[in-house]
N, C-alpha and C positions, 0 to 999 in steps of 0.2 A: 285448358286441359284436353289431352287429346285421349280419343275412343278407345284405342286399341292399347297404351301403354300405358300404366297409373305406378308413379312412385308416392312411397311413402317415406317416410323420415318420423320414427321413434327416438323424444327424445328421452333419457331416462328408463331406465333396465334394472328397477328391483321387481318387487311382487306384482305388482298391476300392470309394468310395461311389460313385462317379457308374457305375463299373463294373453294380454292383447296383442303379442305380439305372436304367441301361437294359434290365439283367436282368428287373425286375419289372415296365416299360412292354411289353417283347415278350412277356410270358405275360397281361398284364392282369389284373395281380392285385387293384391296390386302387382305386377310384376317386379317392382324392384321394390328391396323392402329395408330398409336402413336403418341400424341403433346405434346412440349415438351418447356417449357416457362417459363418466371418468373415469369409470372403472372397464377401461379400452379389455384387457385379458377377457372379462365376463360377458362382455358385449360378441369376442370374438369368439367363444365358448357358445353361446347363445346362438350363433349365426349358423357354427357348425351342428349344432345338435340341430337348427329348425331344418334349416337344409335335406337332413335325413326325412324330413317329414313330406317334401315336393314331390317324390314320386306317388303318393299316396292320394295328393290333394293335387296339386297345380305347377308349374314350371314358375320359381320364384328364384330373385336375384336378391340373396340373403349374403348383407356381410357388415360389418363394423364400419363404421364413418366416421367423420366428422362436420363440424357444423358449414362448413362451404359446400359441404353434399347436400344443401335443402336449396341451394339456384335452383336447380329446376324441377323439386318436387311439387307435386299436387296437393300433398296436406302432409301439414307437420302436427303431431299427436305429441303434446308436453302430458307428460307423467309424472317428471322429476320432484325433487321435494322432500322435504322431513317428512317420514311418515307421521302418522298421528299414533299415541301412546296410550296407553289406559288410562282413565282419567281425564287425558285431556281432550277437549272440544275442535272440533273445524276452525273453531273463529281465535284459540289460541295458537292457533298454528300463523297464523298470517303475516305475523313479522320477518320472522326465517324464512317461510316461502316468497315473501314478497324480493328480500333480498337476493335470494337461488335466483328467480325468477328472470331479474333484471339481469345478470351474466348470460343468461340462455338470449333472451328475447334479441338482443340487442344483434349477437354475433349472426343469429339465422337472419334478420332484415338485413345485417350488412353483404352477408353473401348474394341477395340480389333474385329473395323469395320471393314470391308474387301469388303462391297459392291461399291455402284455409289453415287455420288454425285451430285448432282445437285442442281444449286445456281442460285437464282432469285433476291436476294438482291441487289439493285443498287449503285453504278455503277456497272450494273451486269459482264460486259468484264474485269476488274480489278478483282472483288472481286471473279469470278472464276479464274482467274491467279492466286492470290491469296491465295486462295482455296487450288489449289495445289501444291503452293512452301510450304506454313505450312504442309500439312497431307504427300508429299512425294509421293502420290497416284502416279501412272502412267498416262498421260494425259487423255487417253481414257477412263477411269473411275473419271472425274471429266468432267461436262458438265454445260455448262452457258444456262439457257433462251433465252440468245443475241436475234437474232432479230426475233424471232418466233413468237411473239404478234406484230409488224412491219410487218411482211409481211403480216400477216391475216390481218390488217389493213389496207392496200393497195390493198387486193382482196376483200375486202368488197368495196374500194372507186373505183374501176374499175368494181365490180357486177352492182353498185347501177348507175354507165353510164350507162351499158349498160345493165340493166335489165337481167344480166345472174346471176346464183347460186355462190355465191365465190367461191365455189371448183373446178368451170370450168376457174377460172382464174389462168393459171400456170407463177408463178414469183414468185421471191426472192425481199427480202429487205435485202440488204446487208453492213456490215460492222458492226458503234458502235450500240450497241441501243442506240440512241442520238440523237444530234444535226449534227452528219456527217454519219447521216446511207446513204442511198442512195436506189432507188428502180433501179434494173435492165434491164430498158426499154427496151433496144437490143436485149436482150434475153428472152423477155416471150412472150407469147405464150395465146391463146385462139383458142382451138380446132384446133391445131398445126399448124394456122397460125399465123407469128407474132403481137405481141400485136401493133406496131407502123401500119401497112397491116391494123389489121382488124379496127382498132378507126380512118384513112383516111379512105376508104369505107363509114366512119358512119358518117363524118362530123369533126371530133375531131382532133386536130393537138396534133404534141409533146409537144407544147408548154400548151394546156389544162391539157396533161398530167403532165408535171411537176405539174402544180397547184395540183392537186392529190395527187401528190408525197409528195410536200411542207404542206398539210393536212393533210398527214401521219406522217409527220416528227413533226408535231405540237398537234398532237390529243391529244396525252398525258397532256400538258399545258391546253389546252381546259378546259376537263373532270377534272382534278382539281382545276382550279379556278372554276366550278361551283358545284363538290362535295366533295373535297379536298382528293380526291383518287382516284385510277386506281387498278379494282382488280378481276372484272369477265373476263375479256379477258386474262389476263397475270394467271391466275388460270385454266383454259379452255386450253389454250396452255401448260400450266406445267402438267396437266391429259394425255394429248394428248402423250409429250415425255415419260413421269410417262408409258403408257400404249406400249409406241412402244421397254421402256425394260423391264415391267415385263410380257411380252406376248413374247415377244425374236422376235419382227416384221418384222427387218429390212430395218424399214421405211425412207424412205427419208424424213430429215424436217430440218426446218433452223433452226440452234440453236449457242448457240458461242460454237466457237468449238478450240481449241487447234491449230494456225497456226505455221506449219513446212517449208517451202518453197514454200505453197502455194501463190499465188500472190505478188510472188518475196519477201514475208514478214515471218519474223519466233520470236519465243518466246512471242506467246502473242497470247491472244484471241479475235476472232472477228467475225460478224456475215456471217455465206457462211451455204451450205445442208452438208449434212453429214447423213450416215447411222446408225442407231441405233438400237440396241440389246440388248440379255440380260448381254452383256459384256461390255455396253456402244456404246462409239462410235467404231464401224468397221473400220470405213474409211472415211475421209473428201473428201468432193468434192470440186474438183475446177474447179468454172465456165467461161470457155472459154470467157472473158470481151473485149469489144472496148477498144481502149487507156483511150477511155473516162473515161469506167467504173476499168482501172488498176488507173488510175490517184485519183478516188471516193477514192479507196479501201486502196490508198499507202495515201491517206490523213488523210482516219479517223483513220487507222493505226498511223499515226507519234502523236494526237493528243493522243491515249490510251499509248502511246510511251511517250510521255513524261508524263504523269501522273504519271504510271509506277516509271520511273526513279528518278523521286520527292518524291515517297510516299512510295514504298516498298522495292527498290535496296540501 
């Protein structure tokens, strides 16, 4: 990757791609910025409207592509995919994404990519597994969303107790993005006291917090049965990682990340922090859990576990 020029390549242009796709025009993150879709008119609609936005933000090279435009991009950002529907689950979507999935993967490694991958499409823990049993990549340059729009969601619903800024709330949401993520109440922390210490002090038991928790785990069903999408948050979060590797940051942030032996689990992706650069991931963290929270992690694990083994092995 070089210093001075970063292309990007957006694949997929409904709600959450074109979302992030003016996410990363307002921070000026890459100079050349690519979408790339079946629906070529909307992509090139989309190019022109961002365009209007560079004099304001940054000097960006916005236009319609296609997939031999990712040879020499720095990171390709998959969006594409059935959205998911009212009623149904992340983990029903996996069939039809799995299939989208394999048309996209295939054509960007034959172009002769070599950058990061990053996949937001849902079920996002599978369909970056996924990701990279097709392309072959090395794990560390293929990175899932997983639970990074999940945690900011739980530091906004622990700000909004306790009238502090999200950012001053430190915790993880961990495991699937789903129905078995979990937030890590043990271990977080508000101005490095623990999070369970300072919400006794304020009046708030564990058990409020769950409720919390269970608000998080549901927010998503929310926001779609009343606008039948989710796409500023999880586009915000995809800027966020987008910038912590083409700035080479080495940020800590929860993302799904490639599990090797971390909590006790391996061959599959799941939501934990992890360092990230312009190499991808550096290094996976694994956070020191109660039984409680080994017990959370080996559960939502066995649940992407057999998905897995039904749909792609």
């Amino acid at each position: 990757m070089t210093q001075k020029y970063k292309k990007v390549v957006l694949i997929g242009n409904g709600a959450v791609g074109s979302a992030y796709a003016f996410a990363m025009v307002q921070q000026g993150l890459a100079e050349e910025f690519v979408i790339v879709t079946r629906h070529k008119e909307r992509a090139v609609g989309d190019a022109l409207d961002l365009e209007d936005a560079t004099p304001f933000t940054s000097p960006t090279k916005i236009y319609a592509g296609e997939y031999s435009d990712c040879k020499d991009a720095d990171l390709v950002v998959i969006t594409a995919g059935a959205p998911q529907k009212p009623g149904e689950t992340r983990l029903d979507l996996v069939n039809k994404n799995l299939r989208i999935l394999a048309t996209i993967v295939k054509p960007i490694v034959a172009s002769g990519f070599t950058g990061i991958f990053l996949v937001a499409s849902n079920p996002v823990d599978i369909l970056a597994y996924a990701t990279q049993k097709l392309s072959g990549f090395p794990k560390s340059r293929v990175i899932g969303s997983g639970t990074s729009l999940d945690t900011g969601r739980f530091q906004v619903a622990i700000a909004d107790k306790f009238n502090l800024a999200p950012e001053s709330v430190h915790t993880y949401v961990l495991g699937e993005h789903g129905d078995s993520e979990f937030a890590d109440l043990d271990e977080a922390t508000i101005g490095n006291v623990p999070l369970l210490d300072y919400a006794a002090k304020r009046g708030v038991s564990k058990e409020d917090l769950l409720e919390l928790e269970d608000k998080t785990r549901n927010k998503a069903y929310s926001i779609i049965n009343k606008k039948g999408a989710t796409f500023y948050g999880v586009a915000s979060a995809l800027m966020r990682i987008s910038r912590a590797i083409l700035r080479n940051e080495n940020a800590v942030l929860a993302i799904g990340a490639p599990i090797e032996g971390q909590y006790g689990l391996d061959d599959l992706y799941l939501g934990t922090p992890a360092v990230i650069n312009a190499q991808g991931i550096a290094s996976v963290i694994e956070i020191p859990l109660s039984q409680n929270g080994i017990n959370q992690m080996q559960a939502s694990a066995k649940e992407i576990k057999e998905i897995i083994k039904d749909s792609i092995e």
